[in-house]
C-alpha positions in Angstrom: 4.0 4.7 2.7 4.8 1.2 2.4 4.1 1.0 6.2 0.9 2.4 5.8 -0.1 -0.1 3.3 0.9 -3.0 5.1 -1.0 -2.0 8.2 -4.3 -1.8 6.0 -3.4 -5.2 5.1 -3.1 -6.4 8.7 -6.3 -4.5 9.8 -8.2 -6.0 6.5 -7.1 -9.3 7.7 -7.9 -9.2 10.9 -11.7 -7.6 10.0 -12.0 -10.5 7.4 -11.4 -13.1 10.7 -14.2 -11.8 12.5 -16.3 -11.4 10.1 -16.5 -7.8 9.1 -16.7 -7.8 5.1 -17.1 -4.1 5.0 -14.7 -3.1 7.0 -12.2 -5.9 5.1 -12.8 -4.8 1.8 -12.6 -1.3 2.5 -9.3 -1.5 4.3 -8.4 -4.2 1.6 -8.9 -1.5 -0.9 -6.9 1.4 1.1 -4.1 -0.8 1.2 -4.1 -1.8 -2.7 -4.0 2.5 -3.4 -1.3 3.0 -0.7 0.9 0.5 -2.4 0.5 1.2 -5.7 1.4 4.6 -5.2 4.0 3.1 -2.9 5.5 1.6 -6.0 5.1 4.3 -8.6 6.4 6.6 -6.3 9.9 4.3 -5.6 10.0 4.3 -9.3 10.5 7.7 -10.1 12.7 8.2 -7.1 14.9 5.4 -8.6 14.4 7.1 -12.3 15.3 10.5 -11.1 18.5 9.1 -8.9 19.7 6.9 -12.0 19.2 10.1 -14.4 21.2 12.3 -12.3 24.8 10.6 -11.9 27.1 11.8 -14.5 
């Protein structure tokens, strides 16, 4: 997931160099969702893992 998000990133970057606003904020904007749920999702995996040792 967090690969995902990163390559958005790069791609959103590279549109924004040549010029491509649409294309940059849309990709821009992918990449933001990916790595929020990214995070929330690393959370509760961390949440769940902590809970579950005795």
């Amino acid at each position: 997931m967090l690969h995902y998000a990163v390559v958005f990133f790069i791609i959103a970057l590279v549109a924004a160099l040549f010029g491509f606003g649409g294309i940059a904020a849309g990709a821009a904007g992918i990449a933001k969702i990916l790595f929020v749920v990214f995070v929330v999702m690393a959370l509760i995996s961390f949440l769940l893992s902590f809970a579950r040792k005795p």
